[in-house]
LUMVEX-995838 format. One record per atom (N, C-alpha, C): residue in three letters; x, y, z. Coordinates in steps of 0.001 Angstrom, whole numbers, padded with zeros to 6 digits, always signed. Layout:
// residues N
ALAXYZ;...
This chain:
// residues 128
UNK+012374+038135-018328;UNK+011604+036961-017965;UNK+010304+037409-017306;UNK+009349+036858-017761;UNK+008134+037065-017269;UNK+007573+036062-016530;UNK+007166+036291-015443;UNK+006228+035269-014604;UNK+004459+035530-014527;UNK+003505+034655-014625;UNK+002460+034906-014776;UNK+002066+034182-013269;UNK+001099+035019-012817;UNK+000199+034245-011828;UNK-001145+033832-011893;UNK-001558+033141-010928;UNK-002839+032338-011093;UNK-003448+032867-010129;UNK-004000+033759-010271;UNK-005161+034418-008779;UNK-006304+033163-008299;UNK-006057+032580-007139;UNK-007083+031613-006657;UNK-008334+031794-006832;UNK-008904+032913-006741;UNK-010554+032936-007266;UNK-011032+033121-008660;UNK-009995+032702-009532;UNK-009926+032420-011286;UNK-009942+031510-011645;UNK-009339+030570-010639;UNK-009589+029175-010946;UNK-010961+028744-010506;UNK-011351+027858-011497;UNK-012355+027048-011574;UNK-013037+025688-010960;UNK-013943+025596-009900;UNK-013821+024219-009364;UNK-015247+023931-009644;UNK-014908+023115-011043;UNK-016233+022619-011064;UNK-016271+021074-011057;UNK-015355+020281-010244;UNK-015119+018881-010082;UNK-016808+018456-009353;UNK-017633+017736-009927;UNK-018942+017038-009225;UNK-018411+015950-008057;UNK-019294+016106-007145;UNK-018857+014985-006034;UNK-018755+013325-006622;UNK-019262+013233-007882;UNK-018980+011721-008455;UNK-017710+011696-009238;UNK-016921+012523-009008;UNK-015528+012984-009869;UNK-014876+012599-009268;UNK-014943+012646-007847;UNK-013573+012586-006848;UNK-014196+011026-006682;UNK-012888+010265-006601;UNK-012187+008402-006420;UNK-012124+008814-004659;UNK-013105+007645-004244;UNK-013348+007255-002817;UNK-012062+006416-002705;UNK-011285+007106-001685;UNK-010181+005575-001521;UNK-010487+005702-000178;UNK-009829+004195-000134;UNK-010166+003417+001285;UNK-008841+003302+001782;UNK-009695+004085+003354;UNK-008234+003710+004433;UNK-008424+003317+005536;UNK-009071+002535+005127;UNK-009928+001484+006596;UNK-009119-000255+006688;UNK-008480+000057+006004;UNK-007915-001768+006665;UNK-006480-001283+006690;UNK-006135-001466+007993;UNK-004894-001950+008623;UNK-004554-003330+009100;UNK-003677-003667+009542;UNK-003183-004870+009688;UNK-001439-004564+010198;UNK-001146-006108+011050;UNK+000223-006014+011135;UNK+000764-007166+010420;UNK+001871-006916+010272;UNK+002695-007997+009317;UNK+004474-008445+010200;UNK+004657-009594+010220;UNK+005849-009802+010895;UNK+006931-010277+010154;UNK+008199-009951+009628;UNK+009316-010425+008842;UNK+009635-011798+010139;UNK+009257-012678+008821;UNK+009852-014363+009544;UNK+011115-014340+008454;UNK+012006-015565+008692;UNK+012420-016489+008246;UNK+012095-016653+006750;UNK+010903-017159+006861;UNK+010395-018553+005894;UNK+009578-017208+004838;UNK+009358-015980+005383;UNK+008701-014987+004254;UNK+010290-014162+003830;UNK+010668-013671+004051;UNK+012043-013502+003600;UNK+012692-014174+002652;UNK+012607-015847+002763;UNK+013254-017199+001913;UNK+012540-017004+000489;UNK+011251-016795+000974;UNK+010139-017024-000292;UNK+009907-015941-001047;UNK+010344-014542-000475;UNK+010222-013145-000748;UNK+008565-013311-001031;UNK+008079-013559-000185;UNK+006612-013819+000147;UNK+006021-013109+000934;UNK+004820-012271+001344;UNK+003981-011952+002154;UNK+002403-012087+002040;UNK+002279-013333+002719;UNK+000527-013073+002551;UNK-000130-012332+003586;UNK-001158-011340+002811;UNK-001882-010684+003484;UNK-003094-011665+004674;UNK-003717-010773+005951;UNK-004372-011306+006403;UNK-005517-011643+005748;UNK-006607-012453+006106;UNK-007816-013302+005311;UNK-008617-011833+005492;UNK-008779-010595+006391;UNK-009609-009549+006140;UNK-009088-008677+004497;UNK-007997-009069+004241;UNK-007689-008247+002974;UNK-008553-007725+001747;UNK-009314-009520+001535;UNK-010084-009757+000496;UNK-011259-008708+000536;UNK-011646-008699+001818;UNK-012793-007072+002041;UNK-012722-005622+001840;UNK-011247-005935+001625;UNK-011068-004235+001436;UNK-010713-003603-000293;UNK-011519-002418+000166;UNK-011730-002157-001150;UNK-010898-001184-002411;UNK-009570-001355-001408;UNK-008076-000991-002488;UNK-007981-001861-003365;UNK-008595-003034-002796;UNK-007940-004680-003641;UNK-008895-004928-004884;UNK-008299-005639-005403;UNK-009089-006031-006374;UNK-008419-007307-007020;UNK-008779-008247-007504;UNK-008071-009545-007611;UNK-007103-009368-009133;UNK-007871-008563-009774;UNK-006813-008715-011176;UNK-005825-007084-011035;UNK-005816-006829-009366;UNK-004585-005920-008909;UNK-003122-006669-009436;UNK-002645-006391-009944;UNK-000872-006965-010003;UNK+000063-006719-009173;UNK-000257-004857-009005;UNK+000906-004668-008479;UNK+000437-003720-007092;UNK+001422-003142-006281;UNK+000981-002777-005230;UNK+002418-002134-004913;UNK+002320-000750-003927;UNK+003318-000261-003763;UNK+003592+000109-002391;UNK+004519-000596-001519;UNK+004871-000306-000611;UNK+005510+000663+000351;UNK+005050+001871+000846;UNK+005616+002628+001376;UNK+005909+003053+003129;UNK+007524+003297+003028;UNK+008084+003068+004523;UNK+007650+004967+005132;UNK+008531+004991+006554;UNK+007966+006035+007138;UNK+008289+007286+006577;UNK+009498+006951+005899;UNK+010265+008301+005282;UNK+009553+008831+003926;UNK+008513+007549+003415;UNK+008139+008119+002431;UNK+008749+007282+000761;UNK+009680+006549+001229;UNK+010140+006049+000062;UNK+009024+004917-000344;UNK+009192+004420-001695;UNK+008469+003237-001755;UNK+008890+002420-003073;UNK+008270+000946-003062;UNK+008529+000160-003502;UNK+007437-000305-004311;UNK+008004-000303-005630;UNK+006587-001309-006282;UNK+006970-002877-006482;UNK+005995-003763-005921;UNK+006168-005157-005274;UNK+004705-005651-006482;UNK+004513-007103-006746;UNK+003787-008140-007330;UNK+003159-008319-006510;UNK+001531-007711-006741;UNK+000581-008256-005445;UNK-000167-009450-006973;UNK-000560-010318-006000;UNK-001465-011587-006610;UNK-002841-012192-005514;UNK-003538-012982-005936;UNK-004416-013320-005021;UNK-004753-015081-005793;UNK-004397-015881-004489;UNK-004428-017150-004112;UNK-006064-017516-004425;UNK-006351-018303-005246;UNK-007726-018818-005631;UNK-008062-019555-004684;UNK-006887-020603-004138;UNK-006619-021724-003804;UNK-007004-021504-002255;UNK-006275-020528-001898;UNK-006314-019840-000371;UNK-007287-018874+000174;UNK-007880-018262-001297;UNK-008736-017301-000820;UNK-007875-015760-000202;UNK-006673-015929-000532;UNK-006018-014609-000094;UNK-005118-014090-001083;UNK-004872-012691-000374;UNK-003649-012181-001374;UNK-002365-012284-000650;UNK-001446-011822-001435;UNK+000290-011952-001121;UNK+000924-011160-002292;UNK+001858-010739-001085;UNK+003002-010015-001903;UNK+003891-010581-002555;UNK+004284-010911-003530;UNK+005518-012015-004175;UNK+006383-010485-005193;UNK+007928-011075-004844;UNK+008906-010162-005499;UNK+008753-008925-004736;UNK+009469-009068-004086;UNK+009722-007485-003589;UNK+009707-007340-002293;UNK+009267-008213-001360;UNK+009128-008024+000065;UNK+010619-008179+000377;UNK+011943-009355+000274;UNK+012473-009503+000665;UNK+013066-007962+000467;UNK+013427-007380-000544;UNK+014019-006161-001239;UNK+013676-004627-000213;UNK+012218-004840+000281;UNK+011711-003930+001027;UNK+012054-004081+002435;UNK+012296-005034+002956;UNK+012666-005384+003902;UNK+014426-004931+004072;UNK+015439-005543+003064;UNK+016696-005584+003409;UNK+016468-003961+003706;UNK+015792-003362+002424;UNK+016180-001552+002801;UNK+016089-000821+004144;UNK+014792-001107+004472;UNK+014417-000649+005759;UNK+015367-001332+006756;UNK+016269-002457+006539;UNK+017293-003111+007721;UNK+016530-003706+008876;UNK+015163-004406+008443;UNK+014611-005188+008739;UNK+015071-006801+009434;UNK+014983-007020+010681;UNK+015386-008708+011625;UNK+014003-009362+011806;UNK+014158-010174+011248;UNK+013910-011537+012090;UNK+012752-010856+012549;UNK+011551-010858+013138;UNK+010848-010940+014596;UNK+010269-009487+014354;UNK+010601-008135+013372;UNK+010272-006907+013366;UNK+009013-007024+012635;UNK+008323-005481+013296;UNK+006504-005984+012935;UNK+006267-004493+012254;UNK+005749-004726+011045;UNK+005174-003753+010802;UNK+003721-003605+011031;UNK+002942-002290+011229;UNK+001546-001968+011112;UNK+001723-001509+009717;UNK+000428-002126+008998;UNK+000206-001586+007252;UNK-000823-000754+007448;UNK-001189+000329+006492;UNK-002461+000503+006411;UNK-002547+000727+004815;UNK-003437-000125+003763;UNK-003962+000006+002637;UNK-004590+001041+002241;UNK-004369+001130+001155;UNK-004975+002638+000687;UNK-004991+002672-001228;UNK-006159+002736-000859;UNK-006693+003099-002812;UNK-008085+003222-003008;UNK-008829+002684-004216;UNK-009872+003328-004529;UNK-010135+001779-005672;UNK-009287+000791-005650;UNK-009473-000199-006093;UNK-009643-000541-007291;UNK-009420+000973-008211;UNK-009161+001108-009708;UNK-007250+001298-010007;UNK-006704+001778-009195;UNK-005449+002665-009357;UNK-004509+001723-008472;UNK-003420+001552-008620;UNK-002430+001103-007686;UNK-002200+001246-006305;UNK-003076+000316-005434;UNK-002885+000606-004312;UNK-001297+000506-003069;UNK-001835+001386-002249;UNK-000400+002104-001398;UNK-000449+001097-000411;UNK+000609+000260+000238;UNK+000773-000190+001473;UNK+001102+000376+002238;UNK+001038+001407+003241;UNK+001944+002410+003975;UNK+002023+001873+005206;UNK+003469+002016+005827;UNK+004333+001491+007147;UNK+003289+002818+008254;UNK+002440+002411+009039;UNK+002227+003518+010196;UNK+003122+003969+010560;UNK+003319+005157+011329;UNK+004417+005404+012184;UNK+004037+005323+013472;UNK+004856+004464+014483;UNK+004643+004037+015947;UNK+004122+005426+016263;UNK+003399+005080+017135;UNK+002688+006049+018551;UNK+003758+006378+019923;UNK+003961+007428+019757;UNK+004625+007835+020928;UNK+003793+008099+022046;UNK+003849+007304+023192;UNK+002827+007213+024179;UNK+003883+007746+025347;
């Protein structure tokens, strides 16, 4: 068996700075498991959502990821009506996993480049 290696200064980096996808990781937000979003397997995002530039309105889908790293792909949509987006299908599902109550808050922070499937990622609390 033969193994070949790749000496690092053989490889080639000729990627132009207009090559590399700007993603955005500037909007956070918190989100609270109610009741009535659980019932609906509903989550609407806050009204700053629409500014950020992971989103994009003919986005579908969106993928939710907890602290460990796992994740979920969930139905993102955006409300004409409301002027916002929401998560539909999949929140309740993301929630039971994580063993999510009533009253528990997540911090989100969004993340994409607003061409590609953007990431919802769970922060991880601050140990103060």
């Amino acid at each position: 068996c033969e193994i070949q290696y790749t000496h690092p200064h053989i490889i080639k980096e000729e990627a132009d700075a207009d090559d590399v996808p700007s993603f955005s990781f500037d909007y956070c937000f918190q989100a609270e498991v109610t009741a009535s979003n659980l019932k609906e397997d509903k989550l609407y995002l806050p009204e700053g959502a629409t500014t950020c530039t992971a989103l994009n309105k003919q986005c579908q889908e969106i993928i939710l990821v907890n602290k460990e790293g796992n994740s979920w792909t969930v139905s993102l949509r955006f409300s004409e009506a409301d002027g916002m987006y929401y998560i539909r299908r999949g929140w309740r599902k993301f929630c039971r996993a994580n063993r999510c109550a009533i009253g528990d808050l997540f911090v989100f922070n969004v993340v994409g480049d607003g061409k590609t499937t953007p990431l919802m990622c769970v922060c991880p609390e601050r140990e103060e």
